[in-house]
VEXTI-228402 format. One record per residue: z negated, x, y of N, C-alpha, C in turn; residue number from 1. Coordinates in nm, 3 decimals, decimal comma. Atoms other than C-alpha are relative to their C-alpha. Example, Ala and Ser with C-alpha at 12.3 -4.5 7.8 and 13.67 -1.06 7.14 Angstrom:
// VEXTI-228402
<rec><n_z>0,000</n_z><n_x>0,089</n_x><n_y>-0,119</n_y><ca_z>-0,780</ca_z><ca_x>1,230</ca_x><ca_y>-0,450</ca_y><c_z>0,000</c_z><c_x>0,090</c_x><c_y>0,120</c_y><nr>1</nr></rec>
<rec><n_z>0,006</n_z><n_x>-0,082</n_x><n_y>-0,119</n_y><ca_z>-0,714</ca_z><ca_x>1,367</ca_x><ca_y>-0,106</ca_y><c_z>-0,073</c_z><c_x>-0,077</c_x><c_y>0,109</c_y><nr>2</nr></rec>
***
This chain:
// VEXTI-228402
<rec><n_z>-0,016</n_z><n_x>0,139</n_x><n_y>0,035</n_y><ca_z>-1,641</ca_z><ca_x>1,610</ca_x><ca_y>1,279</ca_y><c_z>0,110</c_z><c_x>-0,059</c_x><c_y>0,086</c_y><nr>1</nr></rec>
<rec><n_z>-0,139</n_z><n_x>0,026</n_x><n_y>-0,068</n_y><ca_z>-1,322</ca_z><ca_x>1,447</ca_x><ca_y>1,382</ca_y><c_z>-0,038</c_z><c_x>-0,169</c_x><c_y>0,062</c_y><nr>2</nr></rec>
<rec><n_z>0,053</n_z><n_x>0,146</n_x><n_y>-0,058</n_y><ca_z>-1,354</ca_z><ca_x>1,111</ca_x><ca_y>1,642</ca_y><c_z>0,071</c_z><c_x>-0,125</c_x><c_y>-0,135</c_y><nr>3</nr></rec>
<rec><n_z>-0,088</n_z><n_x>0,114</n_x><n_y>0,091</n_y><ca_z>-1,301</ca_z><ca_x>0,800</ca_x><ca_y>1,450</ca_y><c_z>0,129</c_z><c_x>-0,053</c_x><c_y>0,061</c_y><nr>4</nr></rec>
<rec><n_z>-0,113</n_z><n_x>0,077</n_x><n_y>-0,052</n_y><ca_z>-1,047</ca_z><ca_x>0,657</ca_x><ca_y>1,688</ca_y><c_z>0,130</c_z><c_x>0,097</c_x><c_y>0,013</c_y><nr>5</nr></rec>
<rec><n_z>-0,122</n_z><n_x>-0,083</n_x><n_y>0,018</n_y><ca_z>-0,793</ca_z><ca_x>0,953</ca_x><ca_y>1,609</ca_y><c_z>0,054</c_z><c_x>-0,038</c_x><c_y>-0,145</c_y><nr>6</nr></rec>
<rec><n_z>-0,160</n_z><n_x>-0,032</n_x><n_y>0,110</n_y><ca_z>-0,660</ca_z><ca_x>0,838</ca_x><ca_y>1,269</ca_y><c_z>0,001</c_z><c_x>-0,156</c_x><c_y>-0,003</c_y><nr>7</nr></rec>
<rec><n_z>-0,010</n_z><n_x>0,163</n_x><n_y>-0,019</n_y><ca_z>-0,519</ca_z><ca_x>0,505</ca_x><ca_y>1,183</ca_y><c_z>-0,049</c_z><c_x>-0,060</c_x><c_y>-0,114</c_y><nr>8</nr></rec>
<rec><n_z>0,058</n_z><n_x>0,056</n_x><n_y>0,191</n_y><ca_z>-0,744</ca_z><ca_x>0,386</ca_x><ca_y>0,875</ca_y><c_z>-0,066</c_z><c_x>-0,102</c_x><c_y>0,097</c_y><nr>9</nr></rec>
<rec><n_z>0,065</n_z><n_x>0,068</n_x><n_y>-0,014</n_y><ca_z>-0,893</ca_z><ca_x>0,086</ca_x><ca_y>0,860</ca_y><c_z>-0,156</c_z><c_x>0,026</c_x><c_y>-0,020</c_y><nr>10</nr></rec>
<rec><n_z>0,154</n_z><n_x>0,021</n_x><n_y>0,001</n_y><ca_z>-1,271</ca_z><ca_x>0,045</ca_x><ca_y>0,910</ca_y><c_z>-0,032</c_z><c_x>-0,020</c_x><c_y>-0,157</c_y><nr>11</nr></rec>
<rec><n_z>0,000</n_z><n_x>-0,017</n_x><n_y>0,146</n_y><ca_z>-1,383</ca_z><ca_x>0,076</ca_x><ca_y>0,489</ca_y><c_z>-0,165</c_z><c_x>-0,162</c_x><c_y>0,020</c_y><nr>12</nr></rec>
<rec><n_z>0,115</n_z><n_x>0,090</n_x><n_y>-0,058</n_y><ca_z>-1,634</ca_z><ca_x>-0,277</ca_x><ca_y>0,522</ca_y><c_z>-0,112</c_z><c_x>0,047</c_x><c_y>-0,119</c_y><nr>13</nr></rec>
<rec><n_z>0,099</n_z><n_x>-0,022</n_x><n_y>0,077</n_y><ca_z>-1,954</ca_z><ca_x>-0,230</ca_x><ca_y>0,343</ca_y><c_z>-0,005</c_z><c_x>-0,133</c_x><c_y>-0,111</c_y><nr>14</nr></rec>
<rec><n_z>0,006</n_z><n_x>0,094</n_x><n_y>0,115</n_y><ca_z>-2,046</ca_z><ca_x>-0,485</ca_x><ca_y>-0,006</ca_y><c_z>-0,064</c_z><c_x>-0,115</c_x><c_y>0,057</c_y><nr>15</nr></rec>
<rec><n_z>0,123</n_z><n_x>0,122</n_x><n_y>-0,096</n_y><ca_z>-2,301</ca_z><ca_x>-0,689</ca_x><ca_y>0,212</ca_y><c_z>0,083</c_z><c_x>-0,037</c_x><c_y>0,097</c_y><nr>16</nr></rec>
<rec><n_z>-0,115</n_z><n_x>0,099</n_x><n_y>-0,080</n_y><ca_z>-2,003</ca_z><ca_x>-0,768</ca_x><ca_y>0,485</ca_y><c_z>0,063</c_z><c_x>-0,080</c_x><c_y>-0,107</c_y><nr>17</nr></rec>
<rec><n_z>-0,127</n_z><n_x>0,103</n_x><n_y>0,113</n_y><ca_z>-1,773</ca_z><ca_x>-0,883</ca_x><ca_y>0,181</ca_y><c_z>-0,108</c_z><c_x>-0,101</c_x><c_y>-0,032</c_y><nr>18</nr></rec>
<rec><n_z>0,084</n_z><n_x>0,129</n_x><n_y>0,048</n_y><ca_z>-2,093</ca_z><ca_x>-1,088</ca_x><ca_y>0,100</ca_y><c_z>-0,069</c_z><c_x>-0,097</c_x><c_y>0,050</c_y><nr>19</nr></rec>
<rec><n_z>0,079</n_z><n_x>0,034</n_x><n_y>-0,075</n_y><ca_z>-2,229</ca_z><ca_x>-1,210</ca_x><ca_y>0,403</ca_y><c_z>0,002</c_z><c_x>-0,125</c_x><c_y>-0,005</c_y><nr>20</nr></rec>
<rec><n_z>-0,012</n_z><n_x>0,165</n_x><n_y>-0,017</n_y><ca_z>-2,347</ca_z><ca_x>-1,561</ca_x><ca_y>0,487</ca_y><c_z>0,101</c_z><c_x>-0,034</c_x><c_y>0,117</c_y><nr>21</nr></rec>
<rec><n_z>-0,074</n_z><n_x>0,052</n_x><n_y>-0,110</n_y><ca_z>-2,179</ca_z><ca_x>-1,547</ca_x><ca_y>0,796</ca_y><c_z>0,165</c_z><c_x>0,003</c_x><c_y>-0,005</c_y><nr>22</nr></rec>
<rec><n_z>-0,141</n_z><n_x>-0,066</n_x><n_y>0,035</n_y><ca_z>-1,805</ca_z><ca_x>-1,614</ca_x><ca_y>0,781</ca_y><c_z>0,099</c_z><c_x>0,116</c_x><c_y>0,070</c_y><nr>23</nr></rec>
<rec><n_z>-0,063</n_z><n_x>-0,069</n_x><n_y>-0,118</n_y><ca_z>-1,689</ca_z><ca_x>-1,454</ca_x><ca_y>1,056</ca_y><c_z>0,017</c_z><c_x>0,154</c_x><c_y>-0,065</c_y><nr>24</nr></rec>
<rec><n_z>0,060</n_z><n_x>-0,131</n_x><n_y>0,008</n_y><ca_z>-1,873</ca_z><ca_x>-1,118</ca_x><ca_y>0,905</ca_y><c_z>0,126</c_z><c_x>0,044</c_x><c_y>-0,106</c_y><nr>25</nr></rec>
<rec><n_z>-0,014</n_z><n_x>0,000</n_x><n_y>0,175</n_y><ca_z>-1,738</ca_z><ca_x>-1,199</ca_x><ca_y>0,541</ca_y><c_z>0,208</c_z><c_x>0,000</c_x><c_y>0,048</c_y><nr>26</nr></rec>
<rec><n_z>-0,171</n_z><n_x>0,014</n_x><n_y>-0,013</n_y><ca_z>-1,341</ca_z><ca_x>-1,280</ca_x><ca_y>0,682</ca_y><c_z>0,024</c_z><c_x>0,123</c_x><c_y>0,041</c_y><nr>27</nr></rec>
<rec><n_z>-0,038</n_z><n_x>-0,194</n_x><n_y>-0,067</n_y><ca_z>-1,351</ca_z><ca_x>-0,921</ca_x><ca_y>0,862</ca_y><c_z>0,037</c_z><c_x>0,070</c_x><c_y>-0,111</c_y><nr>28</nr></rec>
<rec><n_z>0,026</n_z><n_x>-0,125</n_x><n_y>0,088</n_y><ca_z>-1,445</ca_z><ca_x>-0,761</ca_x><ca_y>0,573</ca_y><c_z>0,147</c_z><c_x>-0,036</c_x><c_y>-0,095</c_y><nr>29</nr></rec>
<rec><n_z>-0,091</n_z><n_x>0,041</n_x><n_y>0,076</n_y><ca_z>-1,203</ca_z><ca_x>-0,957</ca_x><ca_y>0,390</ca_y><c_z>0,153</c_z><c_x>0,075</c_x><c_y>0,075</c_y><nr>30</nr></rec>
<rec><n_z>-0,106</n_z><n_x>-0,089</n_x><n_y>-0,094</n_y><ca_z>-0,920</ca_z><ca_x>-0,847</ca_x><ca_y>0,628</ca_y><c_z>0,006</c_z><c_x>0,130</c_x><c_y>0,012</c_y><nr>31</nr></rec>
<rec><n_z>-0,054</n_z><n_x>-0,163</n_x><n_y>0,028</n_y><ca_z>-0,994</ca_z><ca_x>-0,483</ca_x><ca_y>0,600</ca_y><c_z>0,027</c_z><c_x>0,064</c_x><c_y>-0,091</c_y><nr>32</nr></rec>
<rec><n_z>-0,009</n_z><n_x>-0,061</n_x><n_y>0,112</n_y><ca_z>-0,993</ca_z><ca_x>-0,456</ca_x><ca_y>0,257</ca_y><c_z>0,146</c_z><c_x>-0,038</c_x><c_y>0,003</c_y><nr>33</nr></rec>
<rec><n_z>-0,194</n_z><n_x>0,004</n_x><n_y>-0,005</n_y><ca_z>-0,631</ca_z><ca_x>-0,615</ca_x><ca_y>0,270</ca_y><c_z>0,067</c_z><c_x>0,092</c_x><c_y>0,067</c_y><nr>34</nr></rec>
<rec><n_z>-0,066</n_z><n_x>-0,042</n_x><n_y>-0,035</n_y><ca_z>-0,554</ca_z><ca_x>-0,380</ca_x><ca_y>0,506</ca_y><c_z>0,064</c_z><c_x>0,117</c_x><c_y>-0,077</c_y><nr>35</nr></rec>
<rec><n_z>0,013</n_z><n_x>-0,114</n_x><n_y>0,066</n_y><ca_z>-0,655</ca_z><ca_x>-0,109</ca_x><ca_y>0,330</ca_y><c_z>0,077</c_z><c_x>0,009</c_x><c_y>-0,133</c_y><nr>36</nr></rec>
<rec><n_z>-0,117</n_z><n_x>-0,006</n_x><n_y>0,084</n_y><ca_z>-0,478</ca_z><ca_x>-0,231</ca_x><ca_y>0,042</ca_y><c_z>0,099</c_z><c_x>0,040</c_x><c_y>-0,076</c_y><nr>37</nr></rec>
<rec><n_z>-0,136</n_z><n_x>-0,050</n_x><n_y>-0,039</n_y><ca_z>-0,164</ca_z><ca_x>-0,247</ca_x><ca_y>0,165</ca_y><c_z>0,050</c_z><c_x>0,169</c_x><c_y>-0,006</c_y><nr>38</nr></rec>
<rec><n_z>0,014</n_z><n_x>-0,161</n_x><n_y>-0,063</n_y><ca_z>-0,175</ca_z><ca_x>0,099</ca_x><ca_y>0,313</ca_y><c_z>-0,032</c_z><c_x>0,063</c_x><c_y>-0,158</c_y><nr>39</nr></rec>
<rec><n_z>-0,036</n_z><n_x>0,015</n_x><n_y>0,128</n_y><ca_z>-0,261</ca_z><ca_x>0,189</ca_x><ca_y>-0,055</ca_y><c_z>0,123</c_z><c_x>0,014</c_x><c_y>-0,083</c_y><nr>40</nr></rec>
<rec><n_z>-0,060</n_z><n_x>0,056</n_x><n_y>0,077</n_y><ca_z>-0,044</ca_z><ca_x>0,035</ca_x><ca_y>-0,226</ca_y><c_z>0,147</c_z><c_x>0,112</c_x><c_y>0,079</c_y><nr>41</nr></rec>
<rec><n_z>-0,127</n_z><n_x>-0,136</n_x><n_y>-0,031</n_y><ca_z>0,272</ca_z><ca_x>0,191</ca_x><ca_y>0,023</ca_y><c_z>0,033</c_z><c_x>0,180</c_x><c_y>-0,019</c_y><nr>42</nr></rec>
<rec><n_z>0,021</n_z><n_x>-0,152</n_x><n_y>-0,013</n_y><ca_z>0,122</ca_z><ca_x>0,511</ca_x><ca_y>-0,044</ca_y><c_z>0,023</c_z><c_x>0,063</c_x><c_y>-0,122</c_y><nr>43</nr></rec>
<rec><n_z>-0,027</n_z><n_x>0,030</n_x><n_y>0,159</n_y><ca_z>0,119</ca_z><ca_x>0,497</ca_x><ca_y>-0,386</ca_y><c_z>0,137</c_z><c_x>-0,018</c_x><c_y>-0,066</c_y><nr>44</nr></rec>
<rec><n_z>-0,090</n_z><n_x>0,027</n_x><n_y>0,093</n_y><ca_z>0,454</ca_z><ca_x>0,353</ca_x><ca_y>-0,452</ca_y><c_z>0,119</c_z><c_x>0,120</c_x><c_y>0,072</c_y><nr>45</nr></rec>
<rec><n_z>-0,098</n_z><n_x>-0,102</n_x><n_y>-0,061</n_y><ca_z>0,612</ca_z><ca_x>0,616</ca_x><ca_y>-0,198</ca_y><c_z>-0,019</c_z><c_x>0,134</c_x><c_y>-0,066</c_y><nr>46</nr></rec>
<rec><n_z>0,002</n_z><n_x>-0,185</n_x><n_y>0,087</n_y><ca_z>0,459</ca_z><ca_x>0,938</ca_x><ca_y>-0,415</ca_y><c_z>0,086</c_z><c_x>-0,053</c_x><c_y>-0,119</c_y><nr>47</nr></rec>
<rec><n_z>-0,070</n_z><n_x>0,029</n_x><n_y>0,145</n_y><ca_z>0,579</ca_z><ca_x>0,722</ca_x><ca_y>-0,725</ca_y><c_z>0,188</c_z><c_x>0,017</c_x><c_y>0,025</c_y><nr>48</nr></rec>
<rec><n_z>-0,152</n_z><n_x>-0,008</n_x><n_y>0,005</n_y><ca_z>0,934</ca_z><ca_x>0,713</ca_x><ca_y>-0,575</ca_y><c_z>0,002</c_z><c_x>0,121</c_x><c_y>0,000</c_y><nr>49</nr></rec>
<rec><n_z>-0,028</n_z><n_x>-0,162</n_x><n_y>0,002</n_y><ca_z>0,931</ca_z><ca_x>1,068</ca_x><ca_y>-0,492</ca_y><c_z>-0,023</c_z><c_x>0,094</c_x><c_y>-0,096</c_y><nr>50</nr></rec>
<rec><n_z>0,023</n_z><n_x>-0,105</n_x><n_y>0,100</n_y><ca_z>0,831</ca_z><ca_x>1,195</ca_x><ca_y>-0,790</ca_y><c_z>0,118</c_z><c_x>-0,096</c_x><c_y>-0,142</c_y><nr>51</nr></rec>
<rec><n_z>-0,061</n_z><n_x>0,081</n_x><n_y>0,103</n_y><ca_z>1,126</ca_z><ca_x>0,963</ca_x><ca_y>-0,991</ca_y><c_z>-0,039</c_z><c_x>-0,138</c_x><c_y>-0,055</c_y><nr>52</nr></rec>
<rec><n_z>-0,047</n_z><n_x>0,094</n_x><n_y>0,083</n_y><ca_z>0,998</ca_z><ca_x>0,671</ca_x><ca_y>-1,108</ca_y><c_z>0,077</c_z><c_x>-0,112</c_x><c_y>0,036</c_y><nr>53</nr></rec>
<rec><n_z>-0,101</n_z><n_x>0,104</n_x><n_y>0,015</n_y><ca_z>1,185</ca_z><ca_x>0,347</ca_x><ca_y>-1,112</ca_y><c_z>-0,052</c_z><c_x>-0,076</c_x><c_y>0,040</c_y><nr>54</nr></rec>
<rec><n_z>0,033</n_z><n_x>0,150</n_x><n_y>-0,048</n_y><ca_z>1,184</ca_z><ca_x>0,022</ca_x><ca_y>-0,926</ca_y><c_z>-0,136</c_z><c_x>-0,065</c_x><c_y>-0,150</c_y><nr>55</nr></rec>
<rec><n_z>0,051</n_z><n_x>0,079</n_x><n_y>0,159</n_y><ca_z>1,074</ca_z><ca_x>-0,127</ca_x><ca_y>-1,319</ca_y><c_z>-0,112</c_z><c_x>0,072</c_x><c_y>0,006</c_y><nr>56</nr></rec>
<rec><n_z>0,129</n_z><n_x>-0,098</n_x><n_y>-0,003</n_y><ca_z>0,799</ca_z><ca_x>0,178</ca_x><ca_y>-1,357</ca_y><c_z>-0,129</c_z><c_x>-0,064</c_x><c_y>0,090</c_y><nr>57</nr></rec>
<rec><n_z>0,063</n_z><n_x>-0,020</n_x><n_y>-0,055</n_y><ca_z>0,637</ca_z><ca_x>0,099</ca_x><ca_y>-1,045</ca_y><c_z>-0,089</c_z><c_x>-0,180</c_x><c_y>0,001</c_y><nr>58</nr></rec>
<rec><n_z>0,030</n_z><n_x>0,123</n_x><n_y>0,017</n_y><ca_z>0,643</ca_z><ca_x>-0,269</ca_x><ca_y>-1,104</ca_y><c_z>-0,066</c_z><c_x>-0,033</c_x><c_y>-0,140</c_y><nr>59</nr></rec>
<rec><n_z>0,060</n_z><n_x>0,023</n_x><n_y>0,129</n_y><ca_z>0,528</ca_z><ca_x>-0,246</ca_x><ca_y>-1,454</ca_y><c_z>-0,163</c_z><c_x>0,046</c_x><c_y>0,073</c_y><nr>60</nr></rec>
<rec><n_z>0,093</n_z><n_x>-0,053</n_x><n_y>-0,016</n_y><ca_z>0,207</ca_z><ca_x>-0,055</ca_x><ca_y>-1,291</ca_y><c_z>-0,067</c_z><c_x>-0,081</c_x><c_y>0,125</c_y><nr>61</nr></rec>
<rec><n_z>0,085</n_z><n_x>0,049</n_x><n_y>-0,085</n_y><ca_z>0,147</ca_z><ca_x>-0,298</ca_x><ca_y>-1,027</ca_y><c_z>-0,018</c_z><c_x>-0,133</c_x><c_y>-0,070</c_y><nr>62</nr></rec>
<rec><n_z>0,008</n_z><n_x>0,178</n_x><n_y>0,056</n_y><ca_z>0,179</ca_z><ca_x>-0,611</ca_x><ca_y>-1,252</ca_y><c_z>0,061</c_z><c_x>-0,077</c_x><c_y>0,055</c_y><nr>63</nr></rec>
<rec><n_z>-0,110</n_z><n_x>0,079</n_x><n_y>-0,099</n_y><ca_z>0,437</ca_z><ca_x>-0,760</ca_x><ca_y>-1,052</ca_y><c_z>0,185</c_z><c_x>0,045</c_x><c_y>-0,066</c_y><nr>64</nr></rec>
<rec><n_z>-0,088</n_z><n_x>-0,040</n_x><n_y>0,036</n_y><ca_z>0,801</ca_z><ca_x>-0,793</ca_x><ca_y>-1,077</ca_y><c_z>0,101</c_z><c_x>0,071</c_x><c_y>0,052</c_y><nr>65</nr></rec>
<rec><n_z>-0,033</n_z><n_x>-0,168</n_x><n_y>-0,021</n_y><ca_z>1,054</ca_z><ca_x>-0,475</ca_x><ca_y>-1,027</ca_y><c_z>0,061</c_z><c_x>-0,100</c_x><c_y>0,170</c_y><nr>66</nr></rec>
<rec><n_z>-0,078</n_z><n_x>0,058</n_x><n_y>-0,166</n_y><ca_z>1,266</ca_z><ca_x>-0,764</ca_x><ca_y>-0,740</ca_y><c_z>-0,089</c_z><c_x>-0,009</c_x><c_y>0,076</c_y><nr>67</nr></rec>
<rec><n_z>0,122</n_z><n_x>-0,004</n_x><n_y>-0,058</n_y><ca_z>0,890</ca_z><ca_x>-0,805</ca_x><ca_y>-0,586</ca_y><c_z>-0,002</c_z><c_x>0,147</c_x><c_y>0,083</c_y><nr>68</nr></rec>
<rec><n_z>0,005</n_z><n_x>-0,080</n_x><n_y>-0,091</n_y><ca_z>0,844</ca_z><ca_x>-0,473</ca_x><ca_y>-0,550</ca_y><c_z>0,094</c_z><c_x>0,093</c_x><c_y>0,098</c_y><nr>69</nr></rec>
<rec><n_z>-0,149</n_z><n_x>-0,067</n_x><n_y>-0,071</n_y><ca_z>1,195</ca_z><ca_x>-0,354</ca_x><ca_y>-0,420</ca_y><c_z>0,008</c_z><c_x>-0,084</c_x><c_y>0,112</c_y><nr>70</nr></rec>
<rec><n_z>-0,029</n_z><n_x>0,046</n_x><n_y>-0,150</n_y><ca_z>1,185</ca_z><ca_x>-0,654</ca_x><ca_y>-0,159</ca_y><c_z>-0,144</c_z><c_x>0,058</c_x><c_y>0,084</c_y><nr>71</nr></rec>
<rec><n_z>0,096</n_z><n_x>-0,026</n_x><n_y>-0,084</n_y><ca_z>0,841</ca_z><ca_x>-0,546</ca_x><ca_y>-0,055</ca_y><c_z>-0,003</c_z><c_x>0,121</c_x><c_y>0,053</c_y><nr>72</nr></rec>
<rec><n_z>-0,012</n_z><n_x>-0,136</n_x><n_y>-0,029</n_y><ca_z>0,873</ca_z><ca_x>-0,157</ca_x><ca_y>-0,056</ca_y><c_z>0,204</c_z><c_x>0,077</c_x><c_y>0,012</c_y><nr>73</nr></rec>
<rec><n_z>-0,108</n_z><n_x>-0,115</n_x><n_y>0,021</n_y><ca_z>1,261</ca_z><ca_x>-0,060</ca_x><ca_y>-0,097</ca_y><c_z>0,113</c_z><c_x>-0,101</c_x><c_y>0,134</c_y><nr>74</nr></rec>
<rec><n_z>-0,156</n_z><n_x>0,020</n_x><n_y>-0,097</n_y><ca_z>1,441</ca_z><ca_x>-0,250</ca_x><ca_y>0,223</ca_y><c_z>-0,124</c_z><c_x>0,003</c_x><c_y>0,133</c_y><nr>75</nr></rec>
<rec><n_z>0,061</n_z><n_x>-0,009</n_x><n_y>-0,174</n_y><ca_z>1,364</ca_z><ca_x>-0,208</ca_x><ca_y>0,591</ca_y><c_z>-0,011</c_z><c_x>0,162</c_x><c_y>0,029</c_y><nr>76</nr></rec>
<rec><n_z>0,022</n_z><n_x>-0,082</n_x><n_y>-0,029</n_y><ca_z>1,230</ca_z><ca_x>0,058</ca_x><ca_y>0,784</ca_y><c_z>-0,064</c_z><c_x>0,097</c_x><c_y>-0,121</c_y><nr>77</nr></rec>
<rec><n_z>0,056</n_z><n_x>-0,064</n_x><n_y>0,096</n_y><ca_z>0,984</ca_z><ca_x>0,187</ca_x><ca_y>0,531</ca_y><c_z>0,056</c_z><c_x>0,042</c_x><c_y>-0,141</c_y><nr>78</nr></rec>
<rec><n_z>-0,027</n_z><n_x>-0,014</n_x><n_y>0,110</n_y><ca_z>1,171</ca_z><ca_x>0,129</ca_x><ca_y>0,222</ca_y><c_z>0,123</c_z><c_x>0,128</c_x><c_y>0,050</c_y><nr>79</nr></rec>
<rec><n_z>-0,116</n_z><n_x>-0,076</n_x><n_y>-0,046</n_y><ca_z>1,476</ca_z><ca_x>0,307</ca_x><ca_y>0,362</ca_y><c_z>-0,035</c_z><c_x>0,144</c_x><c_y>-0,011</c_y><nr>80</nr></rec>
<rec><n_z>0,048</n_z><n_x>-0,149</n_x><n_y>0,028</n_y><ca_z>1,293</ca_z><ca_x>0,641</ca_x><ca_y>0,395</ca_y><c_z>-0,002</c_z><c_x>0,021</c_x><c_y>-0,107</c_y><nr>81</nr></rec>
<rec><n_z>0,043</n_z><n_x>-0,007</n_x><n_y>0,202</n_y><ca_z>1,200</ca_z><ca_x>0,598</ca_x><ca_y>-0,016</ca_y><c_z>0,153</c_z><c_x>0,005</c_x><c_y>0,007</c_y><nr>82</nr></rec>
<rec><n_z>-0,111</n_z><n_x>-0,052</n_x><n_y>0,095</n_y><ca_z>1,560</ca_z><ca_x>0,552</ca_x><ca_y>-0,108</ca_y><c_z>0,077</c_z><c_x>0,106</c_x><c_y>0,082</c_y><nr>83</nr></rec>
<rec><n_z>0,012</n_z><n_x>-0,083</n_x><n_y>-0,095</n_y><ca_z>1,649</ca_z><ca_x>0,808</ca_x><ca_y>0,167</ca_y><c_z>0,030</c_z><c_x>0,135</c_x><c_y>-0,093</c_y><nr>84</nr></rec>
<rec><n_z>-0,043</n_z><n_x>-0,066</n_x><n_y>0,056</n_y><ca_z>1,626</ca_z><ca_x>1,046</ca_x><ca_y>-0,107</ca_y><c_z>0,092</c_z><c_x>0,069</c_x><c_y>-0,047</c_y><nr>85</nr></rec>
<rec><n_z>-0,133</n_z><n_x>-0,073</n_x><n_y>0,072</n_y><ca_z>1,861</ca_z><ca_x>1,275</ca_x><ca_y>-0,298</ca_y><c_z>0,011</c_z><c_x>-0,095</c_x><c_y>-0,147</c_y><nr>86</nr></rec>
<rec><n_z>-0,001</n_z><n_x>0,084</n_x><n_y>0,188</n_y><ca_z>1,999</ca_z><ca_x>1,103</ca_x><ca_y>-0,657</ca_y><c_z>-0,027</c_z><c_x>0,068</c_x><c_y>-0,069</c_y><nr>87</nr></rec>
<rec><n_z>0,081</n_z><n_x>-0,114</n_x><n_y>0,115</n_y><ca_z>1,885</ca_z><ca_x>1,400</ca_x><ca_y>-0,837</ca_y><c_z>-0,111</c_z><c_x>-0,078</c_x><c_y>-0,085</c_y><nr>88</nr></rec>
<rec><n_z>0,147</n_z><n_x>0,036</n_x><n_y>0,004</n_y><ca_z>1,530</ca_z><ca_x>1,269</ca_x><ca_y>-0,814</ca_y><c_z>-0,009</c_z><c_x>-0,151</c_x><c_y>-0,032</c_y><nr>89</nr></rec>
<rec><n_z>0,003</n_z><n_x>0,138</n_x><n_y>0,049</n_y><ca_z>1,608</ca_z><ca_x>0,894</ca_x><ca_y>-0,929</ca_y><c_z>0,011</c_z><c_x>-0,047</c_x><c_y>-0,113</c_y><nr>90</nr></rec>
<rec><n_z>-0,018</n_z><n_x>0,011</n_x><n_y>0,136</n_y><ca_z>1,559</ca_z><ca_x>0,729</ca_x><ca_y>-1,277</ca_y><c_z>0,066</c_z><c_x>-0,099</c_x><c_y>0,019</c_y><nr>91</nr></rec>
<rec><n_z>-0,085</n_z><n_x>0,131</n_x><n_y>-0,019</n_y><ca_z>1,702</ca_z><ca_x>0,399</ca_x><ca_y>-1,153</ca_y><c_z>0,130</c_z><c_x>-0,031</c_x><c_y>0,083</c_y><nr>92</nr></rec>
***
């Protein structure tokens, strides 16, 4: 069994935190599911780049629009690695 404090995931909150009376309990939970998200969501749109699809593709599949997800995932540190790529592997 591997320690918890060796990988970097967020804590997964249970249905009864997201529901609690207390806010404190209920904002946590709320906050890890965003984290988790996120983390998600980058993970997701980084196999989608690597396997070709398109700014438009990835934005059609998140329900958002393609300039959304190109300022959120395709500039900075993170995005940079995605277009980082070879042009072979690009539809856009």
């Amino acid at each position: 069994m591997t320690d918890p404090g060796t990988h970097d995931t967020p804590p997964t909150p249970d249905a009864s935190a997201a529901v609690s009376d207390d806010p404190a309990v209920g904002l946590r939970a709320v906050r890890s599911l965003r984290t988790l998200a996120e983390r998600l969501e980058a993970l997701q749109v980084g196999r989608a780049r690597t396997l070709g699809w398109s700014w438009q593709d990835i934005a059609d599949a998140l329900g958002v629009s393609r300039q959304a997800v190109h300022k959120k995932h395709g500039a900075g540190p993170a995005g940079a690695a995605l277009d980082g790529r070879r042009r072979e592997n690009r539809k856009d």
